[in-house]
Each structure stands twice: as C-alpha cells, then as structure tokens.
KEBA-970537 format. One record per residue (C-alpha): residue in one letter; x, y, z; residue number from 1. Coordinates in pm, whole numbers, always signed. Example, Ala and Ser with C-alpha at 12.3 -4.5 7.8 and 13.67 -1.06 7.14 Angstrom:
! KEBA-970537
<site><code>A</code><X>+1230</X><Y>-450</Y><Z>+780</Z><pos>1</pos></site>
<site><code>S</code><X>+1367</X><Y>-106</Y><Z>+714</Z><pos>2</pos></site>
//
This chain:
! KEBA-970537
<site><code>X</code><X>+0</X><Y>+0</Y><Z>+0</Z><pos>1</pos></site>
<site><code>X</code><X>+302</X><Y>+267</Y><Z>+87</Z><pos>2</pos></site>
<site><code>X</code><X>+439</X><Y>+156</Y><Z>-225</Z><pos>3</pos></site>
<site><code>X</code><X>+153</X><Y>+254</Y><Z>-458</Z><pos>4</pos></site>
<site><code>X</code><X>+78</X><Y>+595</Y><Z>-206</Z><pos>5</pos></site>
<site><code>X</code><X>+479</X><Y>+728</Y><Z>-275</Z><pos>6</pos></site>
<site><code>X</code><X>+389</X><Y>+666</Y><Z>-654</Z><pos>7</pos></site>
<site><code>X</code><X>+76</X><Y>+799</Y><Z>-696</Z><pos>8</pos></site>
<site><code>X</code><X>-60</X><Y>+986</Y><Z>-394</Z><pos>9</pos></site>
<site><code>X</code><X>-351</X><Y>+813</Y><Z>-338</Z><pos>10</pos></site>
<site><code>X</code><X>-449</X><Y>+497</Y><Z>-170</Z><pos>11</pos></site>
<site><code>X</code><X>-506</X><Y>+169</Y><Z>-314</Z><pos>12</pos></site>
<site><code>X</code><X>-774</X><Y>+67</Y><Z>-175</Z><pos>13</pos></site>
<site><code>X</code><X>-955</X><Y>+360</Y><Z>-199</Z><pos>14</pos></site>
<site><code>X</code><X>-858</X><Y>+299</Y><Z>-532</Z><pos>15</pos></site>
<site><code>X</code><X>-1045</X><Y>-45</Y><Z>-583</Z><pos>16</pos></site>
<site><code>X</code><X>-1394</X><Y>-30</Y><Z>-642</Z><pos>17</pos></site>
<site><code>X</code><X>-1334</X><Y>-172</Y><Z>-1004</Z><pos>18</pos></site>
<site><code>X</code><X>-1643</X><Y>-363</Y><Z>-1101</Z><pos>19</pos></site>
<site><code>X</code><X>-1473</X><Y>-652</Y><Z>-1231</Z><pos>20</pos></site>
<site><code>X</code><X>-1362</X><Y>-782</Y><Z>-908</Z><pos>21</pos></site>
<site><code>X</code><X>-1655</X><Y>-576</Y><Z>-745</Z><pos>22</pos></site>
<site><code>X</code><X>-1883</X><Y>-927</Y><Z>-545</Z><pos>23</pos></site>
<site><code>X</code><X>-2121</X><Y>-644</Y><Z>-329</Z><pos>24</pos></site>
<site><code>X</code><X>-2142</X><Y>-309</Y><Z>-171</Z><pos>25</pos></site>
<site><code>X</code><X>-2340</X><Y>-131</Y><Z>+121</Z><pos>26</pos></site>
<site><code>X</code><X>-2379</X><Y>+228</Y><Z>+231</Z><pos>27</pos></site>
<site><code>X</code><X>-2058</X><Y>+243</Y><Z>+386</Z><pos>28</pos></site>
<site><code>X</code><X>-1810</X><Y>-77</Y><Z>+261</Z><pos>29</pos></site>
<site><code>X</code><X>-1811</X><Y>-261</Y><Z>-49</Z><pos>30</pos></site>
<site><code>X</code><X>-1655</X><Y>-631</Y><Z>-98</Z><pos>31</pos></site>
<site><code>X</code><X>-1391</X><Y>-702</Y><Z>-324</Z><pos>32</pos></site>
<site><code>X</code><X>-1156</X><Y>-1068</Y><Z>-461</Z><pos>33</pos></site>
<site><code>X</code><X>-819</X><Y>-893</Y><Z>-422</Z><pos>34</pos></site>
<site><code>X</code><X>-594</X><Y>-857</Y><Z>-726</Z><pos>35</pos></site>
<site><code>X</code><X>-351</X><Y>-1090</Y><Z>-686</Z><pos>36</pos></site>
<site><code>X</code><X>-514</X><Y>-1271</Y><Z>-389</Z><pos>37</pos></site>
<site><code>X</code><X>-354</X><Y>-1502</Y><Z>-214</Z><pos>38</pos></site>
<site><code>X</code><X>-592</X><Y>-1738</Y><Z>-250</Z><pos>39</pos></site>
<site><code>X</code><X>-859</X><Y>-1875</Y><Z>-439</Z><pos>40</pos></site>
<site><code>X</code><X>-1207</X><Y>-1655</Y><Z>-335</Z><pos>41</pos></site>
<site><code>X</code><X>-1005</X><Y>-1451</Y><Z>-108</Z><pos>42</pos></site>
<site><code>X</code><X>-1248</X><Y>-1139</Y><Z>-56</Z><pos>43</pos></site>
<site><code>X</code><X>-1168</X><Y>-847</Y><Z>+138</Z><pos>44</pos></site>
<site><code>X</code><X>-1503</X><Y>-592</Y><Z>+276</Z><pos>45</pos></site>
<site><code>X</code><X>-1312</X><Y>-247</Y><Z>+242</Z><pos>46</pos></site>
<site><code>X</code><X>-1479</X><Y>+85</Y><Z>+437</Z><pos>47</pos></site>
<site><code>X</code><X>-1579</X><Y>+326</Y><Z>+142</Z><pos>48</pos></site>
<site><code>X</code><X>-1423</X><Y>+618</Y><Z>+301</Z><pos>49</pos></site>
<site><code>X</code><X>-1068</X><Y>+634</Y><Z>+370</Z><pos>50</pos></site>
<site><code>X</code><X>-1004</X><Y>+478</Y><Z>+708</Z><pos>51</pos></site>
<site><code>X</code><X>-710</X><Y>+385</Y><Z>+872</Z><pos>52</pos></site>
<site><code>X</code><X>-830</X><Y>+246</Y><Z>+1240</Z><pos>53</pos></site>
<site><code>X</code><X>-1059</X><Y>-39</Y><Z>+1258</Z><pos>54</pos></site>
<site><code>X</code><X>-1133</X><Y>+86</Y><Z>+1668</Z><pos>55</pos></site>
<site><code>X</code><X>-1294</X><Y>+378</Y><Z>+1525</Z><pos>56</pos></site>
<site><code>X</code><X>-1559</X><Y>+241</Y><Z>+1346</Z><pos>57</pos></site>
<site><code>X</code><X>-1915</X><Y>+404</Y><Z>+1505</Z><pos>58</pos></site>
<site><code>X</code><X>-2231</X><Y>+162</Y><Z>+1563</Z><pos>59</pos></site>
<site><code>X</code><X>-2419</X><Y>+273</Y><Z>+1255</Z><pos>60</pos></site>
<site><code>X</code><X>-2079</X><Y>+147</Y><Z>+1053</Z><pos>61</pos></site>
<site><code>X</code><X>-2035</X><Y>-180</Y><Z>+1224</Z><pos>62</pos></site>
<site><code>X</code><X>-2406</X><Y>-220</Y><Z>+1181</Z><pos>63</pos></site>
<site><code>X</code><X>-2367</X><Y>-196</Y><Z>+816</Z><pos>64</pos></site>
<site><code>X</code><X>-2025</X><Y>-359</Y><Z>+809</Z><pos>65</pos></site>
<site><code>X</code><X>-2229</X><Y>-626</Y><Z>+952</Z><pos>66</pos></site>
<site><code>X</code><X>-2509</X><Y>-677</Y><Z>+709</Z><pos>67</pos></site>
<site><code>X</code><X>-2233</X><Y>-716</Y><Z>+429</Z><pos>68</pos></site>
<site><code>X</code><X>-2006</X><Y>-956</Y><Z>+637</Z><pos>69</pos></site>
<site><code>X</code><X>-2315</X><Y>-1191</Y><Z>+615</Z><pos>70</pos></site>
<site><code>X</code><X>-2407</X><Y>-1145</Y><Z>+327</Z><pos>71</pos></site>
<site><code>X</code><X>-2040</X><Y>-1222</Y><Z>+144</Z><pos>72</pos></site>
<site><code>X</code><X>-2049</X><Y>-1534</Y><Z>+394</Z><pos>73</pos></site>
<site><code>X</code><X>-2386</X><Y>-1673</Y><Z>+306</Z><pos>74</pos></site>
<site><code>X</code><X>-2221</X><Y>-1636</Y><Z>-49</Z><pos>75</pos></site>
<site><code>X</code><X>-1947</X><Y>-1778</Y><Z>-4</Z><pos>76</pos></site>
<site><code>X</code><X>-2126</X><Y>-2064</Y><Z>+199</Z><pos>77</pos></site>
<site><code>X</code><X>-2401</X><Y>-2147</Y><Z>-101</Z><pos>78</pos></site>
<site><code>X</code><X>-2162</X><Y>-2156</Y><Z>-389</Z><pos>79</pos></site>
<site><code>X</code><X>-1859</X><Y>-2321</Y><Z>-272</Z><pos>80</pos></site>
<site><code>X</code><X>-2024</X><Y>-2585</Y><Z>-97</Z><pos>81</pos></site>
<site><code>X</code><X>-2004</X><Y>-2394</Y><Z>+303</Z><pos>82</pos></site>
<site><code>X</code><X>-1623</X><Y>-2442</Y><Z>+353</Z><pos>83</pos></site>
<site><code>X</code><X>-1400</X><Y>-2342</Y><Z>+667</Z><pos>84</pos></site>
<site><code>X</code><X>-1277</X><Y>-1976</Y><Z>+660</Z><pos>85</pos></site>
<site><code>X</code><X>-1027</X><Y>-1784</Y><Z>+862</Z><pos>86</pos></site>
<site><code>X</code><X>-1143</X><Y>-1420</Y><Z>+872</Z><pos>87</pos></site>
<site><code>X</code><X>-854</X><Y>-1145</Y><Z>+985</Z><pos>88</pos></site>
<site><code>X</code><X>-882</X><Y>-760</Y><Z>+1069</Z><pos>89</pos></site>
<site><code>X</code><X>-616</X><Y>-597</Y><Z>+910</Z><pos>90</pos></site>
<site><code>X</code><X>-603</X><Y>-300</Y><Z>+1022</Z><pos>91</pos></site>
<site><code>X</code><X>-337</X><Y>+15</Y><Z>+1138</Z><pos>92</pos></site>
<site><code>X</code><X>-96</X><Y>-15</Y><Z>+1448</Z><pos>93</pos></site>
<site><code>X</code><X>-254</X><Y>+196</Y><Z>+1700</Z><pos>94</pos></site>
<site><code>X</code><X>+74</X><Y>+397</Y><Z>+1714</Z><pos>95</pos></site>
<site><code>X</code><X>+28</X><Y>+480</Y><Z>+1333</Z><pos>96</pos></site>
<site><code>X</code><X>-6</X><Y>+855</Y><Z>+1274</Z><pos>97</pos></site>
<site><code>X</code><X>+13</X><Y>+1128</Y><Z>+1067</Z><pos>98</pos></site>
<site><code>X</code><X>+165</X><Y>+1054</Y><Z>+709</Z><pos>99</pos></site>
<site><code>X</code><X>+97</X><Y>+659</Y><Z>+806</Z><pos>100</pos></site>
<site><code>X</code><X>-268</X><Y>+727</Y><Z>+789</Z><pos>101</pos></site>
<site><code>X</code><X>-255</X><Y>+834</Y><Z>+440</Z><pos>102</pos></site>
<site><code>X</code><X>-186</X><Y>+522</Y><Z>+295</Z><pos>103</pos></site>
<site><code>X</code><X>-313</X><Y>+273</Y><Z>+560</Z><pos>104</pos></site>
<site><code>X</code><X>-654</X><Y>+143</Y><Z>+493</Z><pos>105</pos></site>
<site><code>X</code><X>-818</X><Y>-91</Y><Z>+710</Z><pos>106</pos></site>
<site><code>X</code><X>-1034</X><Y>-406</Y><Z>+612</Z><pos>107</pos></site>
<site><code>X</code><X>-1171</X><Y>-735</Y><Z>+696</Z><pos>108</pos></site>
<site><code>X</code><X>-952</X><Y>-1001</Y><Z>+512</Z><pos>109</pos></site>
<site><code>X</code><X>-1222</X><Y>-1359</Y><Z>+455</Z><pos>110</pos></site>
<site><code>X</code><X>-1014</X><Y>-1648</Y><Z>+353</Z><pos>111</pos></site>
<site><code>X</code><X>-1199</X><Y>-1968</Y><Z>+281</Z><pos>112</pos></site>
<site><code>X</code><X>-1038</X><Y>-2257</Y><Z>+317</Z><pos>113</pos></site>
<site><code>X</code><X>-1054</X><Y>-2485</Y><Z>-11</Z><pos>114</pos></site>
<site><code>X</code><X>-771</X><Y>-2678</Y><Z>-35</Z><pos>115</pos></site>
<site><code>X</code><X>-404</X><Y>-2734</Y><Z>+111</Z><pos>116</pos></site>
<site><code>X</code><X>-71</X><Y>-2581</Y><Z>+91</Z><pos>117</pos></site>
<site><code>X</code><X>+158</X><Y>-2774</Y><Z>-86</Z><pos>118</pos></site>
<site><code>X</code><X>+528</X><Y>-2795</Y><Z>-127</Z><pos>119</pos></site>
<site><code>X</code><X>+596</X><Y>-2523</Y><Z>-384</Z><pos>120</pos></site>
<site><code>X</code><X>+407</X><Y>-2276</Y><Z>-133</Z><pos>121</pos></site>
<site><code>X</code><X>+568</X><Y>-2433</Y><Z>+197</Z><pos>122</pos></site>
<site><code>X</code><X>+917</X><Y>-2441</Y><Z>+3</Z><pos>123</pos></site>
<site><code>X</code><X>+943</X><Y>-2121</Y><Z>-144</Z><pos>124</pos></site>
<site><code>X</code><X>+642</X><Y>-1899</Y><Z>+51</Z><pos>125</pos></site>
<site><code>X</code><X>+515</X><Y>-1798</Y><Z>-298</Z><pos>126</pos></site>
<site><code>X</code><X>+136</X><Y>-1894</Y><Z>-293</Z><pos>127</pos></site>
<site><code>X</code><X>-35</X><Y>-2012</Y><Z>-632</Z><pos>128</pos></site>
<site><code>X</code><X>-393</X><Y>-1953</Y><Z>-676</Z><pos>129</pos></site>
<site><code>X</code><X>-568</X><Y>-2103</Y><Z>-988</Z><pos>130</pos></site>
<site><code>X</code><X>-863</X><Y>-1867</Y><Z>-955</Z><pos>131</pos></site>
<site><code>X</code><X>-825</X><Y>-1510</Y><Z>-1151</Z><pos>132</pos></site>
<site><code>X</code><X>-994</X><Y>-1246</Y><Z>-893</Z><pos>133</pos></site>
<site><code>X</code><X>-1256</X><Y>-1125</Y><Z>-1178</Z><pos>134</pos></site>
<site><code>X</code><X>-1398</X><Y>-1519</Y><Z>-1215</Z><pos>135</pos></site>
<site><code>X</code><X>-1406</X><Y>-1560</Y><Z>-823</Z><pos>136</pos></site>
<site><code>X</code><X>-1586</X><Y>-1175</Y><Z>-798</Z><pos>137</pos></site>
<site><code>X</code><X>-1797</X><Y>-1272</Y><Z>-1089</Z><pos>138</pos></site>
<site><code>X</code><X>-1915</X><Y>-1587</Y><Z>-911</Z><pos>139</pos></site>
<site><code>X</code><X>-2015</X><Y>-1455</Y><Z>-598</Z><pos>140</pos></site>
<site><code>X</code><X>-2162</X><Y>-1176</Y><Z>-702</Z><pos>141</pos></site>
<site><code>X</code><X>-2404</X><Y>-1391</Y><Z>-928</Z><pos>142</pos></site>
<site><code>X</code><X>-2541</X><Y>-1575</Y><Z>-600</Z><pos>143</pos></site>
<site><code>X</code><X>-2879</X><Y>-1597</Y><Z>-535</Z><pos>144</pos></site>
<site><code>X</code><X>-2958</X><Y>-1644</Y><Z>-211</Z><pos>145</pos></site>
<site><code>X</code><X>-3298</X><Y>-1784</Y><Z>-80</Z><pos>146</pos></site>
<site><code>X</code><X>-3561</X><Y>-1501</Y><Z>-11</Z><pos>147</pos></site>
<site><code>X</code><X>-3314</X><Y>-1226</Y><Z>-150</Z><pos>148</pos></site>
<site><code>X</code><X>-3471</X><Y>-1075</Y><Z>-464</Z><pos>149</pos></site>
//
C-alpha cells in the first residue's frame, strides 16, 4: 500500500472499487476478490471512506459492516459448498499517525479454506492460486440467495 501511495498519492484501496472484481457493496463498505489474492475466493469488505483504524468504526458502521459480512459469507457458503474460513482484521498499528494514515486502509480479510498448501508454497512462501480475482468476484456476485430478490 506505501508503495503505490509514494507513486501515486492516493491509496489503493480507496482505489479499488473496479467492477470486475466488485462481489457487493453497502452504504458504507463494499466487498472485493483482491488482485492478486492469495488465495482462491479470497475477498476483502473495504470501508468506502478512507479509514485507517478499525477501533474507530461508530455503531451505525459496524451495523452496516455487519449486514455485508453476512451477506459475502452466506455467499461464499451457497456456492462453494459452506467451507472453513479464517477471517482477519487488518487494520493500522494503533501507534500509526500522521503521514501513516494516508496510505493505511483498514479491512476485513475472509479467507476460505478450499484446499491445502503444498510444497511449492511451503518451500518457497510464494502462494499459487488457480482462480483469476474477476472469475471468483464474478461468481459470488451472481449468487442468489434464498428469499433475496
């Protein structure tokens, strides 16, 4: 994220609402497949508004952060068959100020758990994943969930 701030002066995730990896978005977050994810139907729920501090976040926001959160789970439950997930807050240091802030952006991180690691990744810590973000996105975001019109 620094990287991409220093070259353009702007953050990256505030950068990527592109629709093709777009799954869903509320009135304050939208859901994204990460380019270059780590792995396969990775999806990260990314505050619409620049945010560096996850403790900030008001009721009305964590309300609505919530309503996404299960929605991108119950989609992520129907279509690949309701696997295990590990779910991380990435989020600033609490120490992080000024010129930090610019270019940290919290999010939730939603990492379902579909198949092993094997040697290439334990050997070498480079991760394959066989799924391009804009099919995953385009998958889940053509869910239909029961009594959802």
């Amino acid at each position: 994220m620094k990287e991409h701030f220093d070259k353009t002066g702007k953050c990256s995730l505030c950068e990527a609402k592109v629709d093709e990896i777009l799954i869903d978005k509320s009135t304050h977050f939208f859901s994204i497949v990460p380019f270059a994810a780590t792995y396969p139907f990775e999806v990260w729920i990314v505050p619409q508004e620049h945010s560096s501090h996850f403790q900030k976040l008001d009721c009305e926001k964590a309300n609505d952060l919530g309503g996404l959160l299960k929605l991108v789970l119950r989609k992520i439950s129907m279509q690949l068959n309701n696997p295990p997930f590990n779910f991380m807050i990435q989020t600033s240091p609490v120490q992080a100020k000024g010129p930090q802030l610019a270019y940290i952006h919290w999010f939730l991180q939603i990492v379902p758990q579909l198949s092993g690691v094997g040697g290439f990744e334990i050997g070498t810590g480079c991760y394959i994943n066989p799924v391009f973000p804009e099919d995953a996105a385009k998958v889940l975001k053509e869910v239909n969930l029961p009594g959802e019109a």
